[in-house]
C-alpha positions as CSV (number, residue, x, y, z in Angstrom):
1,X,0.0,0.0,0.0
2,X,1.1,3.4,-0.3
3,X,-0.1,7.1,0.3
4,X,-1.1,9.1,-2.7
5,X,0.5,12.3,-3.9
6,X,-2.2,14.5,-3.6
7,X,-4.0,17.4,-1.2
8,X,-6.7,14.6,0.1
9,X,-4.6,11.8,1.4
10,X,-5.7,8.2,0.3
11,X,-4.1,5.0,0.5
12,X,-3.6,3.0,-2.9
13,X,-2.1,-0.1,-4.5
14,X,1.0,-0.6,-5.4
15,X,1.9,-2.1,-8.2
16,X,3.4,-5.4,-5.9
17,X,0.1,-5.1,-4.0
18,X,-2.1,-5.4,-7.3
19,X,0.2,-8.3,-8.7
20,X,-0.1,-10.5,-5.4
21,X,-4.1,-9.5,-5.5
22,X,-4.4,-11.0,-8.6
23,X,-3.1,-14.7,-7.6
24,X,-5.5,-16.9,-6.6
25,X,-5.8,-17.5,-3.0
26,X,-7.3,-21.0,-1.3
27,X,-9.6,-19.6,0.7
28,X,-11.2,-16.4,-1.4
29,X,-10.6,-18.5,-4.7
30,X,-11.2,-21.8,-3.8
31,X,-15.0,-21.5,-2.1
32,X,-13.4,-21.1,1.9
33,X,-11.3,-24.1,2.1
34,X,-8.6,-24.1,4.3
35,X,-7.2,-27.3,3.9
36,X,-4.2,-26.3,2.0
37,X,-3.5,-23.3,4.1
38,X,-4.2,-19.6,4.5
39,X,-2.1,-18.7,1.3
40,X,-1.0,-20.6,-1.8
41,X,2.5,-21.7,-2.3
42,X,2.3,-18.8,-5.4
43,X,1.3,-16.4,-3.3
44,X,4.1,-17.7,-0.6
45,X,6.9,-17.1,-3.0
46,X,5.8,-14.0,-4.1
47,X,5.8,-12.8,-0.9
48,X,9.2,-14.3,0.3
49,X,10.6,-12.7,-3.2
50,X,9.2,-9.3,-2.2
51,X,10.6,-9.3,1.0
52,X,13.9,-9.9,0.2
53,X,13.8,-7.3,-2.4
54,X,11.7,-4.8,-0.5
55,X,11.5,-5.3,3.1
56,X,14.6,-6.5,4.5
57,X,13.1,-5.1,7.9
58,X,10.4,-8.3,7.3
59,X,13.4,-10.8,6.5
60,X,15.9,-9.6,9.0
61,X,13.1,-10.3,11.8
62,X,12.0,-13.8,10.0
63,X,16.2,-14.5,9.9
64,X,16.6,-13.5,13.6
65,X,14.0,-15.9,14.6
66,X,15.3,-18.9,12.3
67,X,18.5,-18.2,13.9
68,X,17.3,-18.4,17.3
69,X,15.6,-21.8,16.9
70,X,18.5,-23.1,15.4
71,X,20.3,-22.6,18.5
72,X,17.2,-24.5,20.9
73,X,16.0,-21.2,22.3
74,X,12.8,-22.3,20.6
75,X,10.3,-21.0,23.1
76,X,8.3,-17.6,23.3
77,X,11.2,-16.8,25.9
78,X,13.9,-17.9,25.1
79,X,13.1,-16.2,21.4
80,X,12.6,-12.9,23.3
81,X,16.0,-13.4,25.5
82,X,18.0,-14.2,22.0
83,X,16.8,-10.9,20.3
84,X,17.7,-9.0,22.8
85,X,21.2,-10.3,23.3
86,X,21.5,-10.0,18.9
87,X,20.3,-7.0,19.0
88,X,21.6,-5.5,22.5
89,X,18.2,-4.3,23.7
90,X,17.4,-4.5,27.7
91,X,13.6,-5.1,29.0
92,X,12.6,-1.9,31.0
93,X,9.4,-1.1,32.1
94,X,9.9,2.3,30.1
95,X,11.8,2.4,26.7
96,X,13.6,6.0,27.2
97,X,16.5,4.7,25.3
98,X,17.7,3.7,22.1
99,X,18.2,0.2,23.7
100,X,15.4,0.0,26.3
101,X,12.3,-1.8,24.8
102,X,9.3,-2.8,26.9
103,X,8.4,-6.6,27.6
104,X,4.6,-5.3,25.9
105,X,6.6,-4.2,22.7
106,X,8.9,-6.6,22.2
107,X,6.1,-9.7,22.7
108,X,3.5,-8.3,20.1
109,X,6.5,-8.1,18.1
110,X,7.9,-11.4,18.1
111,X,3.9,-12.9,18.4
112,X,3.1,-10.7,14.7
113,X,6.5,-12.1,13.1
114,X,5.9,-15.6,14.1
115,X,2.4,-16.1,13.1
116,X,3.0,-14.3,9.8
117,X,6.1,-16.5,9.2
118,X,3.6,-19.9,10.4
119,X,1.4,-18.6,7.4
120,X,3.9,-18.6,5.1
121,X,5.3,-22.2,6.3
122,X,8.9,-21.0,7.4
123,X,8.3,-22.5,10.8
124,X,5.3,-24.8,13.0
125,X,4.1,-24.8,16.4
126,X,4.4,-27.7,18.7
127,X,2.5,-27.7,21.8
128,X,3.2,-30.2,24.8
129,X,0.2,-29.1,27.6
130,X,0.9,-26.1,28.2
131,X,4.6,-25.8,26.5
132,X,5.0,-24.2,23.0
133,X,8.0,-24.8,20.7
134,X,8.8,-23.7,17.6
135,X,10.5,-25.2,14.8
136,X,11.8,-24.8,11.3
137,X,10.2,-26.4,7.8
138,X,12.7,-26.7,4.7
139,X,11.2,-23.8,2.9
140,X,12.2,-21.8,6.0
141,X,15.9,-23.3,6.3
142,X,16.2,-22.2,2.4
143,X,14.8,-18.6,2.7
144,X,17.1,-18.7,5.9
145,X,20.3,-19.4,3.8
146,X,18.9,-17.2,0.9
147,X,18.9,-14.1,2.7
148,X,22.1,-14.5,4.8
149,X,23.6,-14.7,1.0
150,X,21.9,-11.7,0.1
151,X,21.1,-9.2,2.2
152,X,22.8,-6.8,4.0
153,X,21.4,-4.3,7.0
154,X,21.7,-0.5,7.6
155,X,21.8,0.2,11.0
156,X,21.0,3.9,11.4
157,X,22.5,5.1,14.4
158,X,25.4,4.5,12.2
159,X,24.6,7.5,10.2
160,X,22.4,10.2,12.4
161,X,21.8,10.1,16.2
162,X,18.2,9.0,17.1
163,X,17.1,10.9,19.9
164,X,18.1,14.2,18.1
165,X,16.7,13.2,14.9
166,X,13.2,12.8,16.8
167,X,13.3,15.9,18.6
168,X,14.0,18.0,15.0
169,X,11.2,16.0,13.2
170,X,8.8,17.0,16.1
171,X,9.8,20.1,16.3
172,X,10.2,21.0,12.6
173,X,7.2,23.1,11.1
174,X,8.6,24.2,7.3
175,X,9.6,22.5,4.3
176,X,12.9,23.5,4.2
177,X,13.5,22.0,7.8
178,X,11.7,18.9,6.8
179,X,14.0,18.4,3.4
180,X,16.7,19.0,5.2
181,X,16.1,16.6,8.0
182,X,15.3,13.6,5.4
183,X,18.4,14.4,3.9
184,X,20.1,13.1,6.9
185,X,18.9,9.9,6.3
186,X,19.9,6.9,5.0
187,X,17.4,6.1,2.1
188,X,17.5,3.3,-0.4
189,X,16.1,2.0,-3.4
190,X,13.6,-0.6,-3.0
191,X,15.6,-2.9,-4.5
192,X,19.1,-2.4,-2.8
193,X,20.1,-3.9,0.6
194,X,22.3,-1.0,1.9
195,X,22.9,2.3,2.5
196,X,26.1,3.7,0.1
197,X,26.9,7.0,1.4
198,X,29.1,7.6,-1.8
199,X,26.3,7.0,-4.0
200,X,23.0,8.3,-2.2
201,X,19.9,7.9,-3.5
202,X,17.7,10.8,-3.6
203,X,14.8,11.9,-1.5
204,X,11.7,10.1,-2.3
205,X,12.9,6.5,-2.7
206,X,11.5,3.8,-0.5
207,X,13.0,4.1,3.2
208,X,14.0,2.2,6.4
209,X,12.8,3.9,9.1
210,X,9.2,4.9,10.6
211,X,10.8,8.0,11.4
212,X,11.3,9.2,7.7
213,X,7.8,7.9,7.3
214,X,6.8,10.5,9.6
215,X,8.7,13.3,8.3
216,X,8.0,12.8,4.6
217,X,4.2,12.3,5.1
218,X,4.5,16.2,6.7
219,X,6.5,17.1,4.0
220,X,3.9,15.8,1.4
221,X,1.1,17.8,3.4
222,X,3.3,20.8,3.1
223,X,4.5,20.9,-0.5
224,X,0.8,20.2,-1.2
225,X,-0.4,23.1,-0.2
226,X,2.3,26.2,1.0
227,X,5.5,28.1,-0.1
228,X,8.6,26.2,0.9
229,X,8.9,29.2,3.6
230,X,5.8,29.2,5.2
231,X,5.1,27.2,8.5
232,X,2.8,24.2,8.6
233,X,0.9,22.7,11.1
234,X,2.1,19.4,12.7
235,X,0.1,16.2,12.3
236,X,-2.3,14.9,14.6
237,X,-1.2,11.0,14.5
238,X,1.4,11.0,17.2
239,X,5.2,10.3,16.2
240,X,5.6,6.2,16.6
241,X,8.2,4.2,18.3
242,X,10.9,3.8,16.2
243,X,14.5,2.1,16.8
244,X,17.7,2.0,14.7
């Protein structure tokens, strides 16, 4: 999906989004049954091939999860204690810091990656009583060596400082001071894996960070409708988490 150029804002199809709606899918195409799963293996490998094009975010939490049950810690808590020793995060009742992340957070996080990555047969449930494992199928042990080929990650703290990059983009009320904050950031093309500060991309590319989201949606509102000099109001939706 993606957000019109326009003054009224409306989502729309992409052009991904109207090529995956056109495959047939088991249970809208095939009169409700569910036998053969929630989404056909065409629609699975279209999927899996848009991620690791488009959303490395999507593959680099499916990878970190295939990782972790390769090493046994195959449990809801022993999945959360492995991302937060990759990805040096500590469990606070408060996330005031680029490491801190909330128990809340990081458990709807890890619950959505795992049930999208069950639809797509990268990994099953087993359930003892009341015990819940997790483990890996082959298609998920192949898009696990696929995109540890392939991909690369941006980490970008590398190239602004977080908490000062928030406090501009709330802060920020003209278009100027919004191009110049998202030219701070380290935006790729939707098909590249990595950030090449000696060959940037320019603004308006698909990005890696809710943040730029944010910024680029005001930016939008503004260009729509004042002078480049001229003060806009700030949006009502508040600014979202968002972590390097």
């Amino acid at each position: 999906m993606a957000l019109t150029d326009s003054k009224e804002f409306r989502l729309s199809l992409t052009q991904a989004g109207a090529n995956f709606a056109a495959l047939l899918n088991p249970i809208l195409d095939r009169n409700g049954d569910i036998s053969l799963g929630k989404l056909s293996d065409e629609e699975v490998n279209f999927l899996l091939d848009h991620f690791l094009h488009a959303v490395p975010e999507e593959i680099s939490a499916y990878t970190s999860i295939l990782e972790s049950i390769s090493v046994k810690a195959n449990t809801p808590e022993t999945v959360d204690k492995f991302l937060c020793t990759k990805f040096h995060l500590q469990i606070t009742a408060k996330a005031d810091a680029d490491n801190h992340i909330t128990q809340t957070f990081l458990a709807t996080q890890r619950t959505g990656a795992i049930s999208r990555m069950i639809d797509l047969g990268l990994i099953y449930r087993e359930k003892v009583g009341l015990r819940v494992t997790y483990a890996t199928t082959p298609r998920g042990k192949i898009i696990s060596q696929s995109a540890g080929e392939n991909m690369k990650t941006t980490t970008i703290a590398d190239h602004i400082k977080p908490d000062a990059f928030l406090k501009q983009a709330v802060q920020v009320t003209t278009v100027q001071g919004m191009r110049t904050l998202l030219s701070q950031l380290p935006i790729v093309d939707e098909n590249a894996y990595r950030y090449d500060s000696e060959n940037p991309i320019s603004v308006g590319s698909r990005e890696n960070s809710i943040g730029y989201r944010w910024v680029k949606t005001l930016a939008i509102r503004a260009e729509s409708n004042l002078p480049s000099n001229q003060k806009v109001p700030l949006p009502s939706e508040p600014l979202m988490e968002w972590r390097p």
